[in-house]
C-alpha positions in Angstrom: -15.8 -8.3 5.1 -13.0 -8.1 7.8 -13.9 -12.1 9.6 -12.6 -10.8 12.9 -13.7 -6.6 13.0 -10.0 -5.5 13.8 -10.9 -2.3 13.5 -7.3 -0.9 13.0 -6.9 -3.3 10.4 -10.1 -1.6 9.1 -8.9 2.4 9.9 -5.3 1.1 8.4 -6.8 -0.4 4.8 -8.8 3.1 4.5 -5.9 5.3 5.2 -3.9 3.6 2.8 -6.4 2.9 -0.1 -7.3 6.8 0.1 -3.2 7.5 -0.1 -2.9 5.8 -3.0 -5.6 7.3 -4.6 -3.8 10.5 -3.5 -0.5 9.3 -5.3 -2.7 8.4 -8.5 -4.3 11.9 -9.0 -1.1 13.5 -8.1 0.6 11.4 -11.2 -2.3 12.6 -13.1 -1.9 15.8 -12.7 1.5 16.0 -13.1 0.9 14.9 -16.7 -1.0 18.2 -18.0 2.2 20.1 -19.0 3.4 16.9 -20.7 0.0 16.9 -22.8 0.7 20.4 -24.3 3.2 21.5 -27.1 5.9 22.7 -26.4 6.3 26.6 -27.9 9.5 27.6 -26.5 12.7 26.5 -24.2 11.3 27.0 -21.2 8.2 24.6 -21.8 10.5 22.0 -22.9 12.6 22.3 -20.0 9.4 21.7 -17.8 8.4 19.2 -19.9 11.5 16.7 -19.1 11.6 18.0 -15.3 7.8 16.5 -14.9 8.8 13.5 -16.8 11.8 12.9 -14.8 9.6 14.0 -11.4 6.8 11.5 -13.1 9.7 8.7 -13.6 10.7 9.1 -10.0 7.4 8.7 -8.8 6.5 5.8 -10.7 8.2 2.6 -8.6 6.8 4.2 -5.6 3.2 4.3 -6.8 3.5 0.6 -8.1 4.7 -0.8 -5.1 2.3 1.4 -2.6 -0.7 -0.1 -4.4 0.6 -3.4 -4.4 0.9 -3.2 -1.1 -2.5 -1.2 -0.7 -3.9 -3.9 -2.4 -1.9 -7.3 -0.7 -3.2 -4.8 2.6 -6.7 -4.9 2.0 -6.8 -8.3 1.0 -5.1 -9.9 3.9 -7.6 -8.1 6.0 -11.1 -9.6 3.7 -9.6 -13.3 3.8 -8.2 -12.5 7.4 -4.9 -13.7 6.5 -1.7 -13.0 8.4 0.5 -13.1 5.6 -1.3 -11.1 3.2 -1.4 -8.6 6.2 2.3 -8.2 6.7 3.7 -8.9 2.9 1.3 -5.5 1.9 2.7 -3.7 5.1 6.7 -4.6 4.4 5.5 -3.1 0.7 4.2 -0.2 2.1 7.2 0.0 4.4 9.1 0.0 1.1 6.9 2.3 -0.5 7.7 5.0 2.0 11.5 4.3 1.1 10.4 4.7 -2.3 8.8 7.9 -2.1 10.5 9.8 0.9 8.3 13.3 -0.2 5.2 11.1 -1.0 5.2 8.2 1.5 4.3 9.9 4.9 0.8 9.6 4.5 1.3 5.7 4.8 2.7 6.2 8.4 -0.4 6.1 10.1 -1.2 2.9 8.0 1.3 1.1 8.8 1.3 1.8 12.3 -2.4 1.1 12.6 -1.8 -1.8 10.2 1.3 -3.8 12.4 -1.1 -3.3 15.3 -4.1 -4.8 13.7 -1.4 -7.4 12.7 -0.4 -8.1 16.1 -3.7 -8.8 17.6 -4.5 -11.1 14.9 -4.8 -14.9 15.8 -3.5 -17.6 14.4 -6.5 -19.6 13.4 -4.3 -22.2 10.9 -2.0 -23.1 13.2 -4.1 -23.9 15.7 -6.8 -26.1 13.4 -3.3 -28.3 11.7 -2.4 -28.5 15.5 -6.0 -30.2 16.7 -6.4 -32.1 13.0 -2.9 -33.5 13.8 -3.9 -34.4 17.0 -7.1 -36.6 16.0 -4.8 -38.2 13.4 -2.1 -39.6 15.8 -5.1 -40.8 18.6 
């Protein structure tokens, strides 16, 4: 699991997993009145205001998983770069999705700090391979 047991890397991947399994039910249930005829004018009108409220919602639900998912990732393989390319998306997400996106706050927060205390194990092995080439 997480090489290193950064545990706000850890509390940051959970809080934003469980978010965007918040966003996906919330799409999902957004699609009930769409799923029913439509009888009269005022079921029609609330069908195209959930399918424009379900077209809004859509580029920030892509991203926030991508960046769930980049998130959660970076934190298995221990990688730095997964780490912050999944927190800059869920950065964006939250610009995405101004109404939907605060949950990701304490992510994000959690996740630059677990970011931060990271260590650079790459560097530092090309550094001493480098080394033992030139000697």
């Amino acid at each position: 699991m997480f090489a290193k047991k950064n545990l706000f890397l850890i509390i940051s991947v959970i809080i934003a997993v469980i978010w965007v399994f918040v966003g996906i039910f919330t799409m999902m249930s957004l699609g009930e009145p769409l799923e029913n005829g439509a009888e009269n004018l005022e079921d029609v009108g609330k069908q195209i205001g959930t399918a424009i409220g379900m077209a809004l919602m859509m580029p920030y639900l892509i991203v926030s998983s991508v960046g769930a998912l980049l998130h959660t990732i970076g934190g298995f393989v221990y990688k730095k770069g997964l780490v912050l390319a999944g927190l800059i998306l869920e950065c964006v997400s939250l610009l995405l999705g101004i109404t939907w996106g605060f949950g990701f706050i304490p992510a994000i927060i959690l996740g630059f700090i677990g970011y931060s205390k990271m260590k650079k194990h790459e560097s530092v092995n090309n550094m001493q391979n480098s080394e033992d080439i030139n000697l």
